[in-house]
C-alpha positions, -999 to +999 in steps of 0.1 A: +677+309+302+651+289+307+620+297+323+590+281+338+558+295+354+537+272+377+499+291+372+486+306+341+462+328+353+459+366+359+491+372+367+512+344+355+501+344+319+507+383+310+538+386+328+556+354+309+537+368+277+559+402+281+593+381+298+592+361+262+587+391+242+616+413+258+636+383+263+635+365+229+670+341+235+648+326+264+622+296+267+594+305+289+571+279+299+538+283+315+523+253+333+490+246+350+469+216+361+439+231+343+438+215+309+407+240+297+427+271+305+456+261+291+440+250+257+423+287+262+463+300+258+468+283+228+434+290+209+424+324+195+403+330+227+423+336+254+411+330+293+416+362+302+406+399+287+438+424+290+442+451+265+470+444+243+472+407+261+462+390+223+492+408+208+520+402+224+512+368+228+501+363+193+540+378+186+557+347+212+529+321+211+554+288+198+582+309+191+598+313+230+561+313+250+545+279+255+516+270+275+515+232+290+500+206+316+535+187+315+545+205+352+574+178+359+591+185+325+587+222+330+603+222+362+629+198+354+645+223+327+639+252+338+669+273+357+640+296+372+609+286+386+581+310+389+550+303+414+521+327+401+493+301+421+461+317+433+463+327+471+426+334+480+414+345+516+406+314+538+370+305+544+370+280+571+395+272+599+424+295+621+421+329+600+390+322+583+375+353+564+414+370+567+444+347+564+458+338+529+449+304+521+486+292+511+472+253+498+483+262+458+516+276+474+527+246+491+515+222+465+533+240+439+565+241+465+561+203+469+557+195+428+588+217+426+609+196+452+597+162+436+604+168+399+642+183+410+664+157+409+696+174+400+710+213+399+703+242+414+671+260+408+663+297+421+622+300+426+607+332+421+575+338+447+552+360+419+520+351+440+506+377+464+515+360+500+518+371+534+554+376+547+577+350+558+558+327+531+589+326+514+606+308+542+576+281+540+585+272+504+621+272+517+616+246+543+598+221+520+626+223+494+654+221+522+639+193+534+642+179+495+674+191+493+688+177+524+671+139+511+693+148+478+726+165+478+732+172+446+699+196+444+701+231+459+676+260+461+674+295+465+641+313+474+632+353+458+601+376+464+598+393+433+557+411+437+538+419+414+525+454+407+499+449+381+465+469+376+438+448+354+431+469+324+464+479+324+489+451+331+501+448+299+518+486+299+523+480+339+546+451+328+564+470+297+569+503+317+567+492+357+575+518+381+594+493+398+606+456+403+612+446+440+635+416+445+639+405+479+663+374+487+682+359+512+711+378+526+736+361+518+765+348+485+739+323+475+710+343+478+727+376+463+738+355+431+700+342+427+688+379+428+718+393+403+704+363+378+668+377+384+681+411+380+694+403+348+663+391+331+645+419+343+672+442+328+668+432+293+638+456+294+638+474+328+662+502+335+687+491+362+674+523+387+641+507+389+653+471+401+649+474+435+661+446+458+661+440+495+656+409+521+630+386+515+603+395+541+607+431+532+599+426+497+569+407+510+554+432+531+561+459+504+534+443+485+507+439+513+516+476+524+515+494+489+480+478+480+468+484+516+475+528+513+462+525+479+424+508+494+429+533+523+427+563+502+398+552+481+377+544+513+392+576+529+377+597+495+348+575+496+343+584+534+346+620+522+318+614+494+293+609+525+297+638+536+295+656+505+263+640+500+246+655+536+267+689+531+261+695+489+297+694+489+313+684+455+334+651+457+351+656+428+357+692+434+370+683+469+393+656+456+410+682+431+417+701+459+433+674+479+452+659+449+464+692+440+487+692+471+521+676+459+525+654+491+491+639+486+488+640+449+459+630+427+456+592+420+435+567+435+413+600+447+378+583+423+354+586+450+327+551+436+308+525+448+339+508+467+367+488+454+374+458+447+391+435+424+417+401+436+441+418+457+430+448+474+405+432+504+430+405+504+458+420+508+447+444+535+423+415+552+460+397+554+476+426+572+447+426+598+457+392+600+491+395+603+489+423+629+471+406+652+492+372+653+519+397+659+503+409+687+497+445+673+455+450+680+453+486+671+471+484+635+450+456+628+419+476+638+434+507+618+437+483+588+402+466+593+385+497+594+392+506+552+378+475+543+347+484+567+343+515+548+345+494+518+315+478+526+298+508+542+303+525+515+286+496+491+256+490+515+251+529+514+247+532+478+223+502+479+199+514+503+204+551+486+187+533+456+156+521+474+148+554+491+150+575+460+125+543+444+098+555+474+114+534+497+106+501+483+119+484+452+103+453+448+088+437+412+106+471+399+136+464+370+167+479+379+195+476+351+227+472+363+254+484+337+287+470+342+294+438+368+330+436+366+350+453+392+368+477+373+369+486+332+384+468+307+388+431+326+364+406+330+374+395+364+348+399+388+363+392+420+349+412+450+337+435+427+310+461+438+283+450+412+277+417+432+278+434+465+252+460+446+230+434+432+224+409+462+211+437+480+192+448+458+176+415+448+171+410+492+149+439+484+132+419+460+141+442+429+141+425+396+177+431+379+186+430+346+224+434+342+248+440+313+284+443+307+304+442+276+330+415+284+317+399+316+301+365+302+263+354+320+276+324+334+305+340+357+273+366+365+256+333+377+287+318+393+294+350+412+256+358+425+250+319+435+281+319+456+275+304+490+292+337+506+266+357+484+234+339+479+213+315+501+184+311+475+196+301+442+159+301+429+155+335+440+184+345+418+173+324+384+138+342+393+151+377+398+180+382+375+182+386+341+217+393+318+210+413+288+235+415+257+224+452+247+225+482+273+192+495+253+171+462+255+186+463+294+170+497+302+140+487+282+109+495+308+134+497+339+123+514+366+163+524+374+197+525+358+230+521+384+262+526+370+287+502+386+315+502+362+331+526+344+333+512+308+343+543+287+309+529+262+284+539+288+296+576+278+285+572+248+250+558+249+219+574+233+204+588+268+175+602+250+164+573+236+169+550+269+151+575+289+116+574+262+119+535+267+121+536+307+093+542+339+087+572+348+101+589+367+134+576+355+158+575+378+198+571+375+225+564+399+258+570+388+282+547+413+313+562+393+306+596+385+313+584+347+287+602+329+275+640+326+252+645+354+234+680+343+229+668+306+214+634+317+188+657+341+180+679+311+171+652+295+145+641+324+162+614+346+163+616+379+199+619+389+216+609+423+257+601+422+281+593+448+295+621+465+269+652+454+237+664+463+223+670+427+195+695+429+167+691+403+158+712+379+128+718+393+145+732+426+172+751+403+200+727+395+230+739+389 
């Protein structure tokens, strides 16, 4: 079988990396307009930071894998089409701030029905989209197809499920693999040829398939309950925080009760990341061109917490600093959104940081993977910044956590990379202000032991007592 993929990005480049390596009697092609990124794919340094990413495509890379700008040829060859575009959230016209912007979808729908000029091709939706956008890629081909009788299509939703950090074992070992296609012979014979590829590695139980528009919302809904209970622990970690309640100690509880269970119950600084505010912002969308008002309010309000719950830890910072945090340095450790990825998107640390720096606080950041120009990129963003000098004049990106909490007035932890556990403490705190304060946005590191030590300790979801007043 042949196989191409129209986008190698995020989601588009691991999942043909692992299709190739389970599937080594196919071809898999992945194409993209971007010459730099796809010149990243071939080179030694890949575009993207996954764990175990390097490997398996170090193991395919010119065997069966092949990265490309040549779309048409792709597409001509290939017996299925993969479209793994970006779908980002609108920013200006009808839906603006909500709606999926579906430009990358359509063009890739329209390269698609001009390089077919023969043969039947089944196209795989990969992208995140909102439902029925399935049946907008199959208009544009129909309309090819009816120009050109000797060219047929069939349309399938097949979601992706993928956590950054851990894609490549989410891919190897998925829970599941929706397939949603048209009910009918054609469209039942275009999923059992999906099917098959996935079955070369997947056990059959966990190929799930359905219609089209229901494998579509699956993907909006499952990523919408998983944001709704982070904002619904982090909701709880206010309270804990008035009460001297024990977030974590309350989330134990919770997850301890089998029809709840424990994941996704991390009480932190918000979430964020390319899909989740999305994907939930699209619902809202999608509720309320359906007419529904008081879903879409239900569904608005977790990514209101989101935010709340962002802002709240922000202006937590400048009361402990005496209410004012201006000229002070405050190091930020970790600015991507979650650990072990370097994708930024909608990640807390930028939502962290531009309030902070409105305050007038000096910042010094640092994270292990996260390179200083996407820092720059992310923090002069229209949507974030409106005074690119007063970024360039108040930021700073450091390359060692020790020369970043050199003289700083305040540490905030807003990733959870598993190295700030293992820092020398001691030593940071002799090299800071005093008091020394540290706020620990994922309740990552050992919160007495760090207060023994001297620092000034506030986390999300506890009301630490100091030593003074008998900590414990």
């Amino acid at each position: 079988m042949k196989i191409c993929c129209i986008g190698a990005g995020y989601v588009g480049g691991p999942t043909c990396a692992v299709m190739a390596l389970k599937c080594p009697d196919s071809t898999v092609t992945i194409v993209d307009l971007n010459e730099a990124r796809i010149a990243a794919w071939n080179s030694d340094e890949l575009p993207i930071y996954e764990p175990g990413l390097y490997e398996v495509v170090e193991q395919v890379r010119g065997r069966n894998l092949f990265f490309s700008t040549n779309i048409t040829k792709a597409i001509t060859e290939a017996d299925l089409i993969f479209i793994s575009v970006n779908t980002p959230t609108k920013t200006f016209g009808v839906g603006k701030g909500r709606a999926a912007d579906l430009k990358y979808v359509e063009s890739a729908a329209r390269s698609i029905g001009a390089a077919v000029k023969q043969g039947h091709k089944v196209i795989v939706e990969k992208s995140t989209v909102p439902v029925k956008a399935a049946e907008s890629i199959s208009k544009i081909l129909k309309a090819t197809s009816a120009l050109n009788p000797s060219v047929s299509f069939q349309v399938l939703s097949n979601p992706e499920f993928l956590a950054e950090g851990t894609a490549i074992k989410d891919l190897l070992y998925p829970d599941r693999v929706l397939i949603g296609g048209e009910q009918s012979a054609d469209g039942f014979a275009a999923i059992a040829k999906l099917s098959s590829l996935y079955e070369s590695w997947v056990p059959g139980e966990k190929i799930i398939t359905m219609n089209t528009w229901s494998s579509e919302l699956s993907k909006l809904a499952a990523n919408a309950f998983l944001a709704q209970r982070i904002s619904s622990i982090n909701a709880i970690s206010a309270v804990c925080e008035e009460t001297g309640a024990n977030v974590e100690e309350v989330a134990n509880a919770v997850g301890t009760d089998k029809r709840i269970g424990p994941y996704f119950l991390k009480a932190s600084v918000g979430f964020g990341g390319s899909c989740f505010q999305k994907d939930v912002l699209n619902l809202v969308y999608l509720c309320e061109c359906l007419n529904l008002p008081e879903v879409a309010q239900y569904w608005q309000q977790v990514v209101d917490l989101n935010e709340y719950q962002r802002k709240r830890f922000a202006n937590r910072i400048v009361e402990a600093l005496f209410n004012t945090v201006t000229n002070k340095k405050i190091t930020i450790l970790g600015f991507s959104f979650k650990k072990d990825t370097m994708d930024t998107r909608e990640s807390s640390s930028i939502f962290i940081a531009k309030y902070l720096m409105e305050e007038g606080a000096s910042l010094t950041i640092y994270d292990p993977k996260v390179p200083a120009k996407q820092m720059y990129s992310d923090l002069k963003h229209p949507a974030v910044c409106e005074d690119e000098e007063a970024v360039d004049r108040l930021l700073t990106i450091s390359h060692d956590p020790y020369e970043a909490t050199k003289n700083a007035h305040a540490i905030v932890v807003c990733t959870e990379w598993d190295e700030f556990k293992t820092y020398d403490y001691e030593r940071i705190y002799k090299s800071m202000q005093k008091p020394a304060f540290l706020f620990d946005g994922r309740l990552l590191l050992d919160h007495s032991k760090l207060q023994r030590i001297g620092f000034q300790v506030q986390a999300v979801g506890k009301k630490l007592i100091t030593l003074e007043n008998g900590y414990h």
